[in-house]
C-alpha positions in Angstrom: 0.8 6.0 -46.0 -1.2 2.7 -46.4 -4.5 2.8 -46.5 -4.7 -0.1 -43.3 -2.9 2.1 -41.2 -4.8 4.9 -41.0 -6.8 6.0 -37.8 -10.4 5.2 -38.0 -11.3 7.9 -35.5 -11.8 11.2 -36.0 -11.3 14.5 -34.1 -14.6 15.2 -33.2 -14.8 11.2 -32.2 -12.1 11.8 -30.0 -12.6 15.3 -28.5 -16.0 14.0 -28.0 -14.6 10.8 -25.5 -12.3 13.3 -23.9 -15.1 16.0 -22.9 -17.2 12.7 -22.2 -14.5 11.4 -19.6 -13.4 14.6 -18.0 -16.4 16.8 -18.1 -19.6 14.7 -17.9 -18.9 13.2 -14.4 -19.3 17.2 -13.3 -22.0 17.6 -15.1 -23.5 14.7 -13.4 -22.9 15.8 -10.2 -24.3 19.2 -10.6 -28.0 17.3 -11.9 -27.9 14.8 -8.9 -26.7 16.9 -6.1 -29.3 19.6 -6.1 -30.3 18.5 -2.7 -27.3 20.2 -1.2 -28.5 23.2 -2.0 -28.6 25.6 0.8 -32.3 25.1 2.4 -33.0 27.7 5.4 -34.8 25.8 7.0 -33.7 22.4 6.4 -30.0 23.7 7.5 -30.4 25.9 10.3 -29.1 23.0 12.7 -26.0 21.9 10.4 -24.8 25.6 9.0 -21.2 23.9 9.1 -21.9 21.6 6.5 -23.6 23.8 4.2 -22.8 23.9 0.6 -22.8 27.8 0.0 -21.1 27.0 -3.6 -23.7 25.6 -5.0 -25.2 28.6 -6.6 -21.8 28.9 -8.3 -21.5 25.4 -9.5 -22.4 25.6 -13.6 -22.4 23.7 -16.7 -20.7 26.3 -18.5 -17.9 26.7 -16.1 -17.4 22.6 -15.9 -16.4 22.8 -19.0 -13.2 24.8 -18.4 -12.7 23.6 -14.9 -13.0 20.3 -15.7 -11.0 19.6 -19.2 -7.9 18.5 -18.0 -9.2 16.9 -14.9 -7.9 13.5 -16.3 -4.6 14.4 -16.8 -4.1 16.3 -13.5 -4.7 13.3 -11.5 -2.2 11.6 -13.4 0.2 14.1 -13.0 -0.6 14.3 -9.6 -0.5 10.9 -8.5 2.7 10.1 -10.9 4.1 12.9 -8.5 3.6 11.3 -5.4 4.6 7.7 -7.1 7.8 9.2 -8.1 8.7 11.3 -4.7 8.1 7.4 -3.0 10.7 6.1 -5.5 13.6 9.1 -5.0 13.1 8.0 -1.4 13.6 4.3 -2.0 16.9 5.3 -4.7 18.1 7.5 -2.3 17.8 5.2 0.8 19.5 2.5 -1.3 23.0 1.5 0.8 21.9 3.3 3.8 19.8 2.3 6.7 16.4 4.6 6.3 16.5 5.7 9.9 20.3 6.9 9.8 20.8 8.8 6.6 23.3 11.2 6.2 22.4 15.1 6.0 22.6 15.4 2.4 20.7 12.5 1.7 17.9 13.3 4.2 17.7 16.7 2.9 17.4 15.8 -0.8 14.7 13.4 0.5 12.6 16.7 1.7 13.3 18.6 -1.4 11.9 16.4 -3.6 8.8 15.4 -1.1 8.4 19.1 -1.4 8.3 19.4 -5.2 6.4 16.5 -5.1 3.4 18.0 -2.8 3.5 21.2 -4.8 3.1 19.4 -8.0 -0.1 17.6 -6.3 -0.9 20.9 -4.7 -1.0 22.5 -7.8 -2.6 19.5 -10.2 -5.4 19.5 -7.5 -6.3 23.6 -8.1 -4.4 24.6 -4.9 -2.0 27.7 -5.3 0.0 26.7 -1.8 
């Protein structure tokens, strides 16, 4: 291998942009929304919109939670992307309100892959 095509960044360089990108904007969040913290008497009125998870929100944890954050949204919104195109391939020839059965019913099929692929890049076991 030539010596001009070699990567100049490194491992640690690069796992340190990844845990910088998918972990750090938790981490963020945790410091700055301490306010939400359940407050007796601050909340009394407003117990519906209490955040009872905050005790359970940690640093530690974000760190596992939060790896593949990144690449779930992807996944999850190249899921949705790519139900909206099976409909479009599938509607090509037909008029969209009058498809046959088989059509229609592929149609759902893969709008119900498609939200359990989302379902399950979110965190959500459905």
């Amino acid at each position: 291998m030539q010596e001009g095509t070699r990567c100049a960044w490194s491992w640690s360089a690069l796992l340190f942009l990844w845990f910088l990108f998918n972990v750090c904007p938790f981490w963020y969040m945790i410091y700055a929304n301490k306010r939400s913290a359940y407050d007796p008497v601050r909340d009394k009125d407003y117990a519906a919109f209490v955040r009872l998870d905050y005790p359970h929100w940690s640093y530690f944890k974000a760190i596992f939670t939060h790896w593949f954050s990144v690449p779930r949204f992807i996944i999850g919104w190249g899921a949705f992307m790519m139900a909206g195109l099976f409909a479009c391939i599938m509607c090509i020839g037909y008029d969209p309100k009058h498809l046959p059965e088989w059509r229609a019913k592929a149609i759902r099929k893969g709008a119900d892959w498609a939200a359990m692929c989302i379902c399950l890049c979110g965190g959500i076991y459905p």
